[in-house]
C-alpha positions as CSV (number, residue, x, y, z in Angstrom):
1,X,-35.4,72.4,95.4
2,X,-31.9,72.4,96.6
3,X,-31.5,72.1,100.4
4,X,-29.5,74.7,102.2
5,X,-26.9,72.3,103.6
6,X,-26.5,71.3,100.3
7,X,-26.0,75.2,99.2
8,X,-23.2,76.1,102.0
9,X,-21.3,72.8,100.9
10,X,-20.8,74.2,97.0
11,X,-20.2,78.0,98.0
12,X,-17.8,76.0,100.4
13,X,-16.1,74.6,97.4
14,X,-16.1,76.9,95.5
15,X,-14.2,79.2,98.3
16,X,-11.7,76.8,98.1
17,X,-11.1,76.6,94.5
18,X,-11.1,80.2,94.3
19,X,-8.1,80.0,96.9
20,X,-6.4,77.1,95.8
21,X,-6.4,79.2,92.1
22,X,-5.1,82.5,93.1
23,X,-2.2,81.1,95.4
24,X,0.0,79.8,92.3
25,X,0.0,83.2,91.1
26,X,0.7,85.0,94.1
27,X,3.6,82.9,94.9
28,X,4.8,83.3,90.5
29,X,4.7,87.2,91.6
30,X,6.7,86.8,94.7
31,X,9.3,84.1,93.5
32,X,11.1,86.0,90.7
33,X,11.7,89.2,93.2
34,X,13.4,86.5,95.3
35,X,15.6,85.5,93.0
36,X,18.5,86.1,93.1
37,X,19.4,87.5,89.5
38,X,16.1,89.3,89.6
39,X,16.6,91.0,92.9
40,X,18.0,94.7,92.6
41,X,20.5,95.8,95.2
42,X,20.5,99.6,96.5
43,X,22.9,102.4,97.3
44,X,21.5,105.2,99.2
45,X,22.4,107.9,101.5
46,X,22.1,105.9,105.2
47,X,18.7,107.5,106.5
48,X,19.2,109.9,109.5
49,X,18.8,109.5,113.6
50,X,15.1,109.0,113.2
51,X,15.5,106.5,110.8
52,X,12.6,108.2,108.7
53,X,13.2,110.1,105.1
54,X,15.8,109.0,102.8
55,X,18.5,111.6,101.1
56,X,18.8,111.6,97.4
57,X,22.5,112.7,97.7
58,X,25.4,113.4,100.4
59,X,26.0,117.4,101.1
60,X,28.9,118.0,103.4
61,X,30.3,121.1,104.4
62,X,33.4,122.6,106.0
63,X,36.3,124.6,106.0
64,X,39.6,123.4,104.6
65,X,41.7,121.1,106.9
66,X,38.3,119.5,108.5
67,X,37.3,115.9,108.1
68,X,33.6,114.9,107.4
69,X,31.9,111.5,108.2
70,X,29.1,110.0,106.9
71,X,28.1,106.3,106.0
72,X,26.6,104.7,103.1
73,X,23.8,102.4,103.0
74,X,23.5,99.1,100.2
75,X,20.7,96.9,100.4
76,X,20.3,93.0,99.6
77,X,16.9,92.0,99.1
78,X,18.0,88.7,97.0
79,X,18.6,85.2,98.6
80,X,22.6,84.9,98.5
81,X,25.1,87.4,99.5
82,X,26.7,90.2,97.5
83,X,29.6,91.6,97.2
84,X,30.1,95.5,96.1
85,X,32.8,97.5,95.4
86,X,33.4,101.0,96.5
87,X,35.6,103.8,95.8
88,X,35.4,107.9,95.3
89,X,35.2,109.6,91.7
90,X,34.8,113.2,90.7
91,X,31.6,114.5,89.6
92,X,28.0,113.2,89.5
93,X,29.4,111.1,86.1
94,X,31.9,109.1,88.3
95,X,34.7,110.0,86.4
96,X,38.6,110.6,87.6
97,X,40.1,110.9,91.2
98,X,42.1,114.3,91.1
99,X,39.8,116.3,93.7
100,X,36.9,115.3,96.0
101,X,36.8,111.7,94.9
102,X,40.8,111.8,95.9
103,X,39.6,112.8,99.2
104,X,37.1,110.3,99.5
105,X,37.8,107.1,102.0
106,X,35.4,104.3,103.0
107,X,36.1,102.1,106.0
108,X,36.4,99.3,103.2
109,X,36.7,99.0,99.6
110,X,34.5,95.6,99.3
111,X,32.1,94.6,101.4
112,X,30.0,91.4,101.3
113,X,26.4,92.1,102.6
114,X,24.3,89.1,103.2
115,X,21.0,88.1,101.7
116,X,18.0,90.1,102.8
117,X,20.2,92.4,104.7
118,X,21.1,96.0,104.6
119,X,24.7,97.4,105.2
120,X,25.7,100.8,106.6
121,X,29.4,101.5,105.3
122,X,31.2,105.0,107.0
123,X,33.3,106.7,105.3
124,X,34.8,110.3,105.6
125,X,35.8,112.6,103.6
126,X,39.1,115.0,104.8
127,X,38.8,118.7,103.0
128,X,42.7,120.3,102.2
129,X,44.3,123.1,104.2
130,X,44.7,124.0,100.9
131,X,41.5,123.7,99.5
132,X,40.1,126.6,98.1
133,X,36.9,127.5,99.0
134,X,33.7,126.6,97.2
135,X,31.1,123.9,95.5
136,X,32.2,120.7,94.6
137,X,30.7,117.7,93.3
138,X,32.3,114.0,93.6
139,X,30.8,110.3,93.8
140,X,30.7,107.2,95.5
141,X,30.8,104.4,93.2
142,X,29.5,101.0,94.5
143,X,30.0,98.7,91.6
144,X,28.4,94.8,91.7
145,X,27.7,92.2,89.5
146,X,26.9,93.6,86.3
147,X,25.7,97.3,87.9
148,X,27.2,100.2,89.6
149,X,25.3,102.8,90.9
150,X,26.7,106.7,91.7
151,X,25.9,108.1,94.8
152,X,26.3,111.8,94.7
153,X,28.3,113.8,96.7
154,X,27.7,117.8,97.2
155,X,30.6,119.5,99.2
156,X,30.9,122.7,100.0
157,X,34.0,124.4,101.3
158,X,34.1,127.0,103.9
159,X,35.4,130.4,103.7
160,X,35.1,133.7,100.8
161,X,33.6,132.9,97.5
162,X,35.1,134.1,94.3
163,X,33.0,134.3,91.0
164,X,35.3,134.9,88.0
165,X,35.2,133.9,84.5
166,X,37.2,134.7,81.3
167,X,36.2,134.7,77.8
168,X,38.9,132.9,75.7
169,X,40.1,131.7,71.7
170,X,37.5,133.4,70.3
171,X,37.3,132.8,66.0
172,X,34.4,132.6,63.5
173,X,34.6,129.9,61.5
174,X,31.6,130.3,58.7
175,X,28.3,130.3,60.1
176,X,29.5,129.7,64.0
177,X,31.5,132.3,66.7
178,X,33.2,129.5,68.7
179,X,35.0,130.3,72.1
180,X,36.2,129.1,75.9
181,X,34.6,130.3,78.8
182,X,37.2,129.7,82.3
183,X,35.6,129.6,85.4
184,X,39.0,131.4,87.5
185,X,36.7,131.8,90.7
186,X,36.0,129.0,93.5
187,X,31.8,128.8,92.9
188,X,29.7,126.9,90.4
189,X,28.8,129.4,87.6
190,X,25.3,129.2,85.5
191,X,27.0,132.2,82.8
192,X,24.6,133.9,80.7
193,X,26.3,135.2,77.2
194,X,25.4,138.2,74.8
195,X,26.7,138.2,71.3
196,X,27.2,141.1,69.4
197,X,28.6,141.8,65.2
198,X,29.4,145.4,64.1
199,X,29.8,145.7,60.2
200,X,30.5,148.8,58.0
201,X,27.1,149.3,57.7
202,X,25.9,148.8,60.8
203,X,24.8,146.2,63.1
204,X,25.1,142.6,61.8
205,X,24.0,140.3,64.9
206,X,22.7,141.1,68.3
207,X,21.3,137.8,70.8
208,X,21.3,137.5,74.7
209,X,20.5,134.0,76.0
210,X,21.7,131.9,79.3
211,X,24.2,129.0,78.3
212,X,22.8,125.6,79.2
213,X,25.8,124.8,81.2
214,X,27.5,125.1,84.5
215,X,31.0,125.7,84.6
216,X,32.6,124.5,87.8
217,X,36.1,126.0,89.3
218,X,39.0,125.7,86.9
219,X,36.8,124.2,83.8
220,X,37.5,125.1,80.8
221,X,34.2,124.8,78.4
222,X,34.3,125.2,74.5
223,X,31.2,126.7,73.1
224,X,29.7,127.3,70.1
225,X,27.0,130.4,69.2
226,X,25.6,130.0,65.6
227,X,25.1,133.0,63.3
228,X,22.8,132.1,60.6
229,X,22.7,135.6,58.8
230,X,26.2,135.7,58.0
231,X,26.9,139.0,55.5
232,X,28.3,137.7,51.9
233,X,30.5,140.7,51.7
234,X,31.8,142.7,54.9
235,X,34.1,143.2,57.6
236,X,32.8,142.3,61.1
237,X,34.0,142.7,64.8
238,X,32.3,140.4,67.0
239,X,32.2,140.8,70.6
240,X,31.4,138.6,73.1
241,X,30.3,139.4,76.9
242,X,29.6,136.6,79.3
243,X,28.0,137.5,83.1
244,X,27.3,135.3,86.0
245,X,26.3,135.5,89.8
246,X,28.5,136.9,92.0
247,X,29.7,139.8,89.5
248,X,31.7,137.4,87.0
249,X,32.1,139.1,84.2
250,X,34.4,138.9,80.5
251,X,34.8,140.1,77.7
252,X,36.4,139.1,74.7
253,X,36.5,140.5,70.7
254,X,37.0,139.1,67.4
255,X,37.5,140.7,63.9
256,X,35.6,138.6,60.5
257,X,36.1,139.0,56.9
258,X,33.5,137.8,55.0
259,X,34.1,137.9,51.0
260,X,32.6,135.9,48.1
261,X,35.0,133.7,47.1
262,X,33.6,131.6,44.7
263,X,32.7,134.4,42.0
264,X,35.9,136.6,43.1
265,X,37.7,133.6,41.9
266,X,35.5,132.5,39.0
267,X,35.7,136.2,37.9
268,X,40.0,136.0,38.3
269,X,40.0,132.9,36.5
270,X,38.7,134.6,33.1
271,X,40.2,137.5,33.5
272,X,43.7,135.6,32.9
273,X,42.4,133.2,30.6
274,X,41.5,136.3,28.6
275,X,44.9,138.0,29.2
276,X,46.9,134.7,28.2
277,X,44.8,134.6,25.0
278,X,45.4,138.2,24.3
279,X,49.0,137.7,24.6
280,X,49.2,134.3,23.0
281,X,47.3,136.6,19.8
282,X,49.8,139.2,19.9
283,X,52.5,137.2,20.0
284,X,51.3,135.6,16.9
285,X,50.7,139.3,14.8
286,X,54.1,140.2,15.9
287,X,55.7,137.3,14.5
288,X,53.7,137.1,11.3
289,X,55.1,140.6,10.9
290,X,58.8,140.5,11.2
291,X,58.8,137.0,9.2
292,X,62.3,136.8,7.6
293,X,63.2,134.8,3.8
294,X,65.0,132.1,4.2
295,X,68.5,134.0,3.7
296,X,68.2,135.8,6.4
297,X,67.0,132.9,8.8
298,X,70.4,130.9,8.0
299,X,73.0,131.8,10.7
300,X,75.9,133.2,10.2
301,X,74.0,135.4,6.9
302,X,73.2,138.8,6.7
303,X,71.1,141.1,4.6
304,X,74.4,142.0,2.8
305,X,76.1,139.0,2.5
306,X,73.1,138.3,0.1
307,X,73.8,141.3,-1.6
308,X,77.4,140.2,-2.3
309,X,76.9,136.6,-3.0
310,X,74.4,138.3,-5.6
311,X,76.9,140.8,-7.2
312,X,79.2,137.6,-7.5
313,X,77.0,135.6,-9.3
314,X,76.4,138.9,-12.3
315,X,80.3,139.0,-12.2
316,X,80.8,134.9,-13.1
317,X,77.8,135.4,-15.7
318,X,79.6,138.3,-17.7
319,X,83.0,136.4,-17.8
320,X,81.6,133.4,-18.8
321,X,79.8,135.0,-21.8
């Protein structure tokens, strides 16, 4: 029988083992999120006085000719320094710098943020006297190594709100009504569209839906409605009416001519293959019946020069006999 000394030593033992087994892979979990390629750097929204809560995007607001501050927070967890690059775009997409990214300036353009270290970057953001007011969207775009990460910007500009739209270049084009909705106000617009066809017998198309789109200030959106019941043979106007909030509204109308083409033209192709042949036919009865001998098709001849030259010829005989 085992003594108990001899008991506590191997659950001792085997304590240890157990330890000396599961460190390896505690350290192989924490290692790699060290590294320095496998570590992955963060741009956020710099959290607020309390330092509790993080913001999933920048919204700024003001009237035109204020500036706005904020600052930007990025975030080394790897071993060695990095170095980001910053600068302002339009839109969520970070694309272009001809409105709010334009206005857009961080208190650097690169900055180096050591390793395990988080860096809070100001910037501001200076709203034209100009400016008209409204929504807009811009960026900050922190670019390093082989990432670069959008930070979203939300503005909105003090003073009256506008929401106007116009309905534009509207065509049909087979089985489609294609046109361009122009947002002419200063808000963000979510337009909802109905679609209607008149014929010459009645009602060919009727649909109400809300676009999937938002169409910010001066964007001009091509869009496409389908119409899968397309008449083979009428004459169609099409109107379009597009609402939004705010009392945007616009109109716009189209006329269609739908026609058969492929039997119209079928059916025109015989018609003058029969009329060519009936020509060609008569052609060939009118000749056969004005056929002249062979006198008469000599030029210079006439029926009575042959008649002459004939008399001649009895005269010459009767001499001769």
């Amino acid at each position: 029988m085992p003594s108990p000394t001899g008991h506590a030593a191997r659950l001792v033992l085997a304590v240890l083992l157990c330890a000396l087994a599961t460190t390896p892979v505690a350290a192989a979990a924490t290692g790699p999120a060290s590294h320095p390629g496998g570590a992955a750097w963060t741009a956020r929204p710099a959290a607020g006085g309390s330092g509790t809560g993080g913001r999933p995007y920048f919204y700024l607001e003001g009237p035109p000719g204020t500036v706005l501050q904020d600052r930007l927070s990025v975030t080394n967890p790897g071993r060695s320094p990095l170095t980001v690059r910053l600068s302002g775009a339009d839109g969520a997409g970070g694309k272009g710098t001809t409105g709010t990214g334009r206005w857009l300036r961080t208190a650097a353009t690169e900055v180096t943020v050591p390793a395990r270290t988080r860096a809070d970057v100001p910037f501001t953001l200076t709203v034209p006297a100009g400016a008209t007011p409204g929504d807009r969207s811009g960026a900050i775009v922190v670019r390093g190594g082989d990432r670069s990460v959008d930070v979203r910007v939300r503005l909105r500009v003090g003073g009256p709100t506008l929401a106007a739209l116009t309905v534009e270049d509207v065509t049909v084009s087979g089985r489609a009504i294609r046109y361009t909705l122009v947002n002419r106000g200063n808000t963000v617009l979510a337009p909802r569209i109905a679609v209607r066809a008149d014929g010459v017998f009645g009602t060919l198309l009727r649909e109400a839906r809300t676009l999937p789109v938002r169409v910010r200030p001066g964007e001009r959106v091509r869009l496409t409605e389908p119409w899968q019941d397309v008449p083979a043979l009428d004459a169609a106007t099409v109107r379009l009416r597009v609402t939004a909030a705010g009392g945007a509204h616009g109109e716009a109308t189209a006329r269609a001519v739908f026609v058969p083409w492929a039997p119209l033209t079928a059916g025109a192709l015989l018609v003058l293959a029969a009329a060519g042949a009936g020509g060609y036919a008569l052609r060939r009865r009118r000749a056969g019946e004005r056929r002249p001998d062979d006198d008469e098709r000599l030029p210079g001849r006439s029926p009575g020069d042959r008649q002459h030259s004939g008399n001649r010829h009895l005269a010459k005989a009767g001499a001769e006999s």
